[in-house]
N, C-alpha and C positions, 0 to 999 in steps of 0.2 A: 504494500500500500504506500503510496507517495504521499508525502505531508505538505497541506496548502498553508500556508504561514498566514497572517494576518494582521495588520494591525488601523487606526484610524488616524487620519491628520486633520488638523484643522487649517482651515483654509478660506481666502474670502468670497469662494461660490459653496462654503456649507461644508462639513465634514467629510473628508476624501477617505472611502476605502480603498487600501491596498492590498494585491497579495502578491505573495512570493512563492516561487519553486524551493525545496528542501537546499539546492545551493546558491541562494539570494537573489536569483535572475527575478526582476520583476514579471508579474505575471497580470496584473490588470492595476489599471487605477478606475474607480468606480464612484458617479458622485449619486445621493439621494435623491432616489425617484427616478433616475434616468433608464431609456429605454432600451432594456435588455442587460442594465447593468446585475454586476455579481452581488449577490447576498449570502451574508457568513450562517457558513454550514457547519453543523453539528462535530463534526470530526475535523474540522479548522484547528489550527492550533497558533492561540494570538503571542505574539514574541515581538515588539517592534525594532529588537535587533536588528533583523535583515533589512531593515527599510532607513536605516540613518540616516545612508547618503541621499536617496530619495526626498524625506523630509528637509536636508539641508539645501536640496536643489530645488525644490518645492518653493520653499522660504522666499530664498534668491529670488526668483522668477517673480515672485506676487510682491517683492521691494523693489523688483525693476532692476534688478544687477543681474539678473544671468539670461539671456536672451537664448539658449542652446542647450538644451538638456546634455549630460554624458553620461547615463545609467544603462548601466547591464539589464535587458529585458529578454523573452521568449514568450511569443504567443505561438499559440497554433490559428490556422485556419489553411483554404486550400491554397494553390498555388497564386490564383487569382488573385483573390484576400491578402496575398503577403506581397504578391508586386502593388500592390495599389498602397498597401501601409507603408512600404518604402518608399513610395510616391510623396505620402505623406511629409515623411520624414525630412524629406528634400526644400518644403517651404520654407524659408527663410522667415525668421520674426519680424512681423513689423507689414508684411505681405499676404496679400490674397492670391487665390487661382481660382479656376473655376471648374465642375465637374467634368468638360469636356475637358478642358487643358488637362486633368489627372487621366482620363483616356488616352490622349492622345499621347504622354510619358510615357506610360506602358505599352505603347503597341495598338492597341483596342479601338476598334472601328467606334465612329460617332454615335450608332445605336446600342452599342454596347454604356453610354452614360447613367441608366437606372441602376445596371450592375455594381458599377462603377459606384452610385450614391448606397448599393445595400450592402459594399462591402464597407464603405467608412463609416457608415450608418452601424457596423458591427464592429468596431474599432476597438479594444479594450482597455487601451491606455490614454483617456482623454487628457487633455493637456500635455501630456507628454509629446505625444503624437498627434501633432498637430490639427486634427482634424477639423476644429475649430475656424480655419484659415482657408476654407473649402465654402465660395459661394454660386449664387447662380449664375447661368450665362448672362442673365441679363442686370446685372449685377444686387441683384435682391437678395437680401440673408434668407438661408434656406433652413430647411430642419437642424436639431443637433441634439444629440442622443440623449445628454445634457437638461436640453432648455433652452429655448431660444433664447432665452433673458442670461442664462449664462454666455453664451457665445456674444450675446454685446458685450460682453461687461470683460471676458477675456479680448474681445478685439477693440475696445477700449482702451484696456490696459496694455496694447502695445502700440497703441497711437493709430491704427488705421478705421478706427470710427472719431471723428470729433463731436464733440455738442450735437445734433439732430440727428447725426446718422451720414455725416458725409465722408467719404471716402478719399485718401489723397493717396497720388495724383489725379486719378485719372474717373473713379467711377464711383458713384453714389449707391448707397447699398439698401437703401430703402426705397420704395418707390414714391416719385416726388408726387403729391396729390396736386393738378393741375386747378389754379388760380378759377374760382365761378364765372361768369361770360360778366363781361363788363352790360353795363343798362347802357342804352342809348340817352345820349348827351342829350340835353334838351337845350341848347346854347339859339336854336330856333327863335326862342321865345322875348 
């Protein structure tokens, strides 16, 4: 029997569970209520040991000093699943892409992009692994396994949301609600 480690961190989107493989490799980060995330199982065994550097890279990140995770992790999923999380891994902080540009990294035709959102949509290291940093083509925040309100508040916190939702350089990530019809002038009169 293999032993899943465990332990809980606190953190400014709500207590993060984490667990670990029996030799420290991270094995999910999990926030409450998120979908599909892990919840601690009876034959768990909580130690927050294994997860120091974790917590200390954790920390860093939400005080804005460490822009780059360097922890030991191992998920499974299929081949698919783990070219698209490497994919992940490649977004640089501070940056978005979009579900077709993570397609199009891997190889994977343009209809292949639902795929594409079910596998980061199955991601098991949020924040870690960027996934966060993943929006629509048209540049609208999209789902996040999370919470939508967390994926502001993480793309806040690295400067690519300002005040209402705007995106710098290049594209606004909410959609802009178009201004009512002006009334005709009445300057006739």
């Amino acid at each position: 029997m293999t032993s899943t480690y465990w332990t809980n961190v606190a953190s400014p989107l709500g207590p993060l569970l984490l667990t670990a493989a029996p030799d420290g490799a991270l094995t999910s980060l999990s926030v409450p209520g998120q979908k599909g995330g892990r919840v601690v199982e009876d034959d768990w065994r909580r130690d927050p040991g294994p997860f120091r550097e974790a917590e200390e890279q954790l920390a860093a990140y939400f005080a804005g000093e460490l822009k780059e995770f360097r922890l030991r992790w191992r998920t499974d999923g299929s081949v698919f699943r783990q070219k698209v999380w490497a994919a992940l891994d490649d977004i640089p902080y501070g940056s978005t892409v979009t579900y077709g540009e993570i397609a199009a990294r891997i190889g994977a035709p343009r209809a292949a992009v639902r795929a594409v959102g079910g596998a980061i949509g199955a991601n098991p290291l949020l924040v870690v692994r960027p996934c966060h940093r993943v929006i629509g083509a048209d540049g609208t925040l999209t789902g996040y396994a999370g919470g939508l309100e967390r994926k502001v508040r993480l793309l806040t916190h690295e400067g690519v949301l300002l005040g209402a939702g705007v995106v710098f350089p290049e594209r606004a990530l909410t959609r802009r609600k178009r201004p009512p019809p002006r009334s005709p002038r009445s300057a006739d009169r």
